[in-house]
LOLUM-572076 format. One record per residue (C-alpha): residue number from 1; residue in one letter; x, y, z. Coordinates in steps of 0.001 Angstrom, whole numbers. Example, Ala and Ser with C-alpha at 12.3 -4.5 7.8 and 13.67 -1.06 7.14 Angstrom:
# residues 2
<node 1 "A" <12300 -4500 7800>>
<node 2 "S" <13670 -1060 7140>>
END
This chain:
# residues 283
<node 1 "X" <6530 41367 182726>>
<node 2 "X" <5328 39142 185365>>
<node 3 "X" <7662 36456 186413>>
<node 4 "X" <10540 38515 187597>>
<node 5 "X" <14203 36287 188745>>
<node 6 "X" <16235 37840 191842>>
<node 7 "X" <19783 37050 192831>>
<node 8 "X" <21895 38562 195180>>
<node 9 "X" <25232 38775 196445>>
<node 10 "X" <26136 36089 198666>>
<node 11 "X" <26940 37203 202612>>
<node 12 "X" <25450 40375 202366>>
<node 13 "X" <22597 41806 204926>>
<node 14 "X" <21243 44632 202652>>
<node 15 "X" <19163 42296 200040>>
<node 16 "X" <17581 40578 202902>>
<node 17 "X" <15924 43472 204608>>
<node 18 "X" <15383 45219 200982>>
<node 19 "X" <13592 41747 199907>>
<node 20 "X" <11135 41300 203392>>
<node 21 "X" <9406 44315 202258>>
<node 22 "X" <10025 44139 198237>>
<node 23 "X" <8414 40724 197598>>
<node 24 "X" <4953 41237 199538>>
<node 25 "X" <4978 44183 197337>>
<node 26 "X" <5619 42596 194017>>
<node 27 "X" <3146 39795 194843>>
<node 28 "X" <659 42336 195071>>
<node 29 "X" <1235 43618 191683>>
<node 30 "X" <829 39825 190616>>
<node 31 "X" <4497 38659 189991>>
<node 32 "X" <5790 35207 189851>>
<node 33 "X" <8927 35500 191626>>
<node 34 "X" <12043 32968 191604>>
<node 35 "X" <15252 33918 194042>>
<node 36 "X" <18103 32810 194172>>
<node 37 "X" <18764 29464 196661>>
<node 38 "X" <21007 30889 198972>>
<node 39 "X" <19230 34528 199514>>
<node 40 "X" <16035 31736 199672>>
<node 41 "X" <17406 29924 202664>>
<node 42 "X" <17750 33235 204039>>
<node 43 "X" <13958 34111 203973>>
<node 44 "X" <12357 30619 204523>>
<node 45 "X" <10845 30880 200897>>
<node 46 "X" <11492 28188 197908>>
<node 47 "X" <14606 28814 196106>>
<node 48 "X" <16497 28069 192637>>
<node 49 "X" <19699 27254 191637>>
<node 50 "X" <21246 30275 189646>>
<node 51 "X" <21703 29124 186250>>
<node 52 "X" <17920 27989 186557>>
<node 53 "X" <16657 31800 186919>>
<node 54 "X" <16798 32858 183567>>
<node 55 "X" <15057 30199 181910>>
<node 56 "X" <12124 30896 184281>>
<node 57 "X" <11864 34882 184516>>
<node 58 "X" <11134 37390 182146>>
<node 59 "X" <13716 39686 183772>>
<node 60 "X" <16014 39512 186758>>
<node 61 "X" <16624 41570 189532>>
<node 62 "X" <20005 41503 190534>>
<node 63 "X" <21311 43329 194304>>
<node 64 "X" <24532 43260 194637>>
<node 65 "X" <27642 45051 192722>>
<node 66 "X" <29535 45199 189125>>
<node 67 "X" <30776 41919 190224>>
<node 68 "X" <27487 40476 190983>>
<node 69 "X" <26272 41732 188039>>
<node 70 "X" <29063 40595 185744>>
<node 71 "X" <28192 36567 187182>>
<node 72 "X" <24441 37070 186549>>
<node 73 "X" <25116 38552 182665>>
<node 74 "X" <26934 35336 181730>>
<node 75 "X" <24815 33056 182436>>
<node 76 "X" <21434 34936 181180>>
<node 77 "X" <22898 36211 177954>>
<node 78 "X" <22183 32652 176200>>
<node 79 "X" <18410 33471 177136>>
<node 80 "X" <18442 37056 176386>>
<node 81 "X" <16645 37876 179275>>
<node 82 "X" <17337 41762 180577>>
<node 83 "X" <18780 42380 184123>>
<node 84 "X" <18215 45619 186511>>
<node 85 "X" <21040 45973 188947>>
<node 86 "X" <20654 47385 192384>>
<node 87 "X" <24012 49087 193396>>
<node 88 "X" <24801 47184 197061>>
<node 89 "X" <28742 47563 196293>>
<node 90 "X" <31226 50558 195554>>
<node 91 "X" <31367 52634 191954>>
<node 92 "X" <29002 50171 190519>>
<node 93 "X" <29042 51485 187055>>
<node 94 "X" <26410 48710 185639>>
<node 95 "X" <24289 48181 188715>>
<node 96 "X" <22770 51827 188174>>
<node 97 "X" <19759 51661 190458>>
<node 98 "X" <20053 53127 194206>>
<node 99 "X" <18605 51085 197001>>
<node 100 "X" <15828 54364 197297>>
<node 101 "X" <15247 53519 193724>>
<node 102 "X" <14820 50229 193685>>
<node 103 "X" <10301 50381 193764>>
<node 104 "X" <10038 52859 191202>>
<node 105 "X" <12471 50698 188877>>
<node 106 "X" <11037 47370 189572>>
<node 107 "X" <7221 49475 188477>>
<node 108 "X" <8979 50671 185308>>
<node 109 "X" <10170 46548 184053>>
<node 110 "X" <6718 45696 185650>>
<node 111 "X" <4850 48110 183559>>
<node 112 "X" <7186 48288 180626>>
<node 113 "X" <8435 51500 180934>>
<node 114 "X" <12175 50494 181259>>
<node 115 "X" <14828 50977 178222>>
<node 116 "X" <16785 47948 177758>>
<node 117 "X" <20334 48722 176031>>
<node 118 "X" <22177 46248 174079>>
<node 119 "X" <25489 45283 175516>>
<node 120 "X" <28398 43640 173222>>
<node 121 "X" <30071 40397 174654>>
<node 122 "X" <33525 38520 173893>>
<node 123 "X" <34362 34865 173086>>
<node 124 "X" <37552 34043 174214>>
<node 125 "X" <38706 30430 172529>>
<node 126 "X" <41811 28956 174539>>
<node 127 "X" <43554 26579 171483>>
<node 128 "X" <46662 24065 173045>>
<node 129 "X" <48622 22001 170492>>
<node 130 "X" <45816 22807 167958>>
<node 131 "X" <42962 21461 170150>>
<node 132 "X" <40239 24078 171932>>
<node 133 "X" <41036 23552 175164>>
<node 134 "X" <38085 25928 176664>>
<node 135 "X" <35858 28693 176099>>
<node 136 "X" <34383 31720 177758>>
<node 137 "X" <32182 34340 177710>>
<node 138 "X" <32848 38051 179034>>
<node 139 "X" <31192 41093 179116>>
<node 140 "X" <33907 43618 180620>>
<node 141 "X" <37240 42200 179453>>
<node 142 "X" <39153 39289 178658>>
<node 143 "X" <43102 39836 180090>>
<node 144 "X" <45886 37639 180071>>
<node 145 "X" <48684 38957 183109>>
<node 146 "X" <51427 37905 184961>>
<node 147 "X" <51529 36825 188653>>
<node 148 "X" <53226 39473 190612>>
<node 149 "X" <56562 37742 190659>>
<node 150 "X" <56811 36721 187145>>
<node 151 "X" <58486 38571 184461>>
<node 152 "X" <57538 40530 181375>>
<node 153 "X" <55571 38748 179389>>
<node 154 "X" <55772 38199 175434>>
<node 155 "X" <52206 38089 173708>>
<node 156 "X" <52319 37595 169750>>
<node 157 "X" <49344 39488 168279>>
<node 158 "X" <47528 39030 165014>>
<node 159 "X" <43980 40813 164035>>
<node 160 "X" <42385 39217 161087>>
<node 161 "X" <45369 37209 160974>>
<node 162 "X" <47746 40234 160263>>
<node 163 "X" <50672 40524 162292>>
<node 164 "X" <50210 43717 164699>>
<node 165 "X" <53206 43325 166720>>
<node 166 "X" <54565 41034 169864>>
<node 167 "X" <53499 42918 172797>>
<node 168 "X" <56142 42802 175615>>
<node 169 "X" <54317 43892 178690>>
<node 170 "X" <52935 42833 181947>>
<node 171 "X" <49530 41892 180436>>
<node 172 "X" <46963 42689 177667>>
<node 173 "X" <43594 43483 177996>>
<node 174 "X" <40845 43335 175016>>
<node 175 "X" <37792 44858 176680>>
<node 176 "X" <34441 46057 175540>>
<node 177 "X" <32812 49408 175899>>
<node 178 "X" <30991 48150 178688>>
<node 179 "X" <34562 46981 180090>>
<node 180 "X" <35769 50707 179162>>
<node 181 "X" <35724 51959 182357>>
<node 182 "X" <36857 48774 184855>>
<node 183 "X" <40451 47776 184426>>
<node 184 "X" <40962 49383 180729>>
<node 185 "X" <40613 52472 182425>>
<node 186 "X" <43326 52402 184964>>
<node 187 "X" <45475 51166 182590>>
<node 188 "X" <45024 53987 180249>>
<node 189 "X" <43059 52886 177807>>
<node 190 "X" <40004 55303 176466>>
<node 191 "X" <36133 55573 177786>>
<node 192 "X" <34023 54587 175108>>
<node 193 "X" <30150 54743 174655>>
<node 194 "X" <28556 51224 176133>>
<node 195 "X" <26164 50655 172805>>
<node 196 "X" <29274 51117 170175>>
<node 197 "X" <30267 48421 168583>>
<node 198 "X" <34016 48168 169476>>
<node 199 "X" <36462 46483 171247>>
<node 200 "X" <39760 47925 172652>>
<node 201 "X" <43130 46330 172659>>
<node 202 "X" <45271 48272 175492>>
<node 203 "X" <48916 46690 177178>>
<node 204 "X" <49285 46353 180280>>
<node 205 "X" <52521 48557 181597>>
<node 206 "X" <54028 47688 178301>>
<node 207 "X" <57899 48020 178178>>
<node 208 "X" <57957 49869 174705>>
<node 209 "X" <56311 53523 175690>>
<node 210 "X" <54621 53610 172227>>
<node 211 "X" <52690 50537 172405>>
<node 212 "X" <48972 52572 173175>>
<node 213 "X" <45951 51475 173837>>
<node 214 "X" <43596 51054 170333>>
<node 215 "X" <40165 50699 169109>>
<node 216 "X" <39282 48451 167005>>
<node 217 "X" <36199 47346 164916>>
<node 218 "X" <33671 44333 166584>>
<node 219 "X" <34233 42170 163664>>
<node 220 "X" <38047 41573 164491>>
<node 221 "X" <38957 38758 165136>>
<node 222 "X" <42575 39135 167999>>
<node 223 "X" <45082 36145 167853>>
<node 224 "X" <47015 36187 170797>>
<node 225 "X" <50179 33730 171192>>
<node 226 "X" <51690 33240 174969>>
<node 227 "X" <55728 33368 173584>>
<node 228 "X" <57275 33373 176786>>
<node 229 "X" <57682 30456 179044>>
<node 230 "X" <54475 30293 181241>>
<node 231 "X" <55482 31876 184476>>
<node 232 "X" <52329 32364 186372>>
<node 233 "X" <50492 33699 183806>>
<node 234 "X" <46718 33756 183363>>
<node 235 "X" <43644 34250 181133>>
<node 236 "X" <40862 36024 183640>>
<node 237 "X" <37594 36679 182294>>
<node 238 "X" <35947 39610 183654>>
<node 239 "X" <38648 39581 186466>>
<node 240 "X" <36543 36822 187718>>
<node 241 "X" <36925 33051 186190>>
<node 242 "X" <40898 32357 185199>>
<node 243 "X" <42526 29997 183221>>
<node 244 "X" <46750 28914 183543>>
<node 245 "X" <48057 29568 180592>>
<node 246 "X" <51315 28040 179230>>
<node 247 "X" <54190 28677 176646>>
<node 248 "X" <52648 28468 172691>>
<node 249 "X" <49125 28739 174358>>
<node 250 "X" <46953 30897 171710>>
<node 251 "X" <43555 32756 172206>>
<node 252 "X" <41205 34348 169761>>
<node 253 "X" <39076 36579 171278>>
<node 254 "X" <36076 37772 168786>>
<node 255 "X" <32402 39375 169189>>
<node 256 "X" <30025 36657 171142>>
<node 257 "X" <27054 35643 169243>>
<node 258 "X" <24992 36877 172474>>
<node 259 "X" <24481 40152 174242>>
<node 260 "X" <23576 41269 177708>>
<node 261 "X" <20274 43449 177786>>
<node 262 "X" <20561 45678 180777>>
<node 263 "X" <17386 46897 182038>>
<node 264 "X" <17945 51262 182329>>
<node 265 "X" <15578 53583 184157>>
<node 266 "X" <14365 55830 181671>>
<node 267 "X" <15554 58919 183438>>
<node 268 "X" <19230 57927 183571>>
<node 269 "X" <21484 58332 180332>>
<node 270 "X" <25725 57983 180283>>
<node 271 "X" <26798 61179 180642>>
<node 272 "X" <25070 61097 183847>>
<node 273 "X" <26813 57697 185181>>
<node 274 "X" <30191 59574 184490>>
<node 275 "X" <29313 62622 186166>>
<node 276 "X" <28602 60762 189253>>
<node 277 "X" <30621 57846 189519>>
<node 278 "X" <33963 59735 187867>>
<node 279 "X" <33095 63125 189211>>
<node 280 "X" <33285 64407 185707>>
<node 281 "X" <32994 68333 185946>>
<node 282 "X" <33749 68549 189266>>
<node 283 "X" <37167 71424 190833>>
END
């Protein structure tokens, strides 16, 4: 790979140092490289818009967090161009790469030697009177939840057009194995391998006990019908773009036709991630 995209988080210091000695470096090794406007201005170098990155790079480099991260995956899935994330943030459980990591990973995409895994994605279809109203992509989760002052919330759920039950709860979250461990996670719901191909379905604080957390097959397809009156209550999409949502409001969430390929050092596996990040095996 030679023509190598890099975006960064917006505001922060760290790329900009990491980048004044980074892209001499890569130009060496011969690499076409496109950065983000904004990190651009930053270094007195030509810049390009975000969405424009993928369409001209062979991978991207992205410095930032899980939130960073999560931006950059939607808008190169389409393109199904791999991404390499440089932990800048906290727990960062997709941007695996340290910043005294960062050369040796950027040789491995440069010379080939990187893994790239296969990450599943949601569609969420927003559907108003009959009409499609909007539609979204995720990678961690798609949630509908209540404002903080608003009341339980009534959510009408089919799968495969089967009544499963009318969730009363504060929210509902359908996430992805990738989404596993981000806000399915504190609400209970399981850790599941990132390459299965699953989704979970797990309420949010719901008011009957036995209403768990389940996993279900990628080929559902999850009706959900907003039957309470809409009091502040909203569609987010990986906890990042939102929709208001009102009364009779239904989404289908099912399996994206894209996928995110995340670029993995070749050393690293899962089990590792969770011993670090989640302290797994640890007194």
């Amino acid at each position: 790979m030679k023509r190598v995209g890099i975006i960064c988080k917006a505001g922060r210091p760290e790329p900009i140092e990491i980048l004044r000695e980074l892209l001499p470096w890569l130009r060496e090794k011969g690499a076409e490289v496109f950065i983000d406007l904004e990190t651009a201005q930053s270094l007195n170098v030509k810049g390009y818009p975000r969405p424009e990155i993928p369409h001209l790079s062979e991978a991207v480099v992205v410095f930032g967090g899980d939130g960073t991260m999560l931006s950059v995956a939607r808008i190169a899935c389409e393109k199904e161009i791999p991404i390499l994330g440089v932990n800048l943030g906290g727990l960062g459980f997709i941007t695996e790469v340290q910043r005294t990591e960062i050369f040796d990973a950027i040789e491995g995409i440069l010379s080939g030697r990187s893994v790239v895994e296969e990450r599943l994605m949601l569609t969420a279809c927003v559907y108003r009177h009959g009409e499609k109203i909007a539609e979204y992509t995720a990678l961690n989760d798609v949630v509908i939840n209540k404002g903080a002052l608003a009341r339980i919330i009534e959510m009408e759920t089919l799968i495969d057009r089967m009544y499963v039950t009318s969730f009363r709860a504060d929210g509902l979250i359908v996430a992805t194995p990738t989404g596993s461990t981000a806000y399915n996670l504190s609400a209970g719901g399981p850790i599941l391998y990132p390459t299965m191909d699953c989704v979970i379905l797990t309420p949010i604080c719901p008011h009957t006990l036995t209403n768990r957390p389940i996993v279900l097959p990628d080929s559902v397809r999850i009706e959900v019908t907003l039957k309470s009156p809409a009091e502040d209550v909203f569609l987010t999409l990986d906890g990042q773009v939102g929709f208001s949502m009102r009364q009779n409001d239904i989404i289908v969430i099912e399996k994206s036709p894209f996928k995110t390929r995340l670029l993995i050092p070749h050393e690293r596996n899962f089990f590792q991630v969770l011993r670090r990040k989640l302290k797994w095996g640890e007194r």
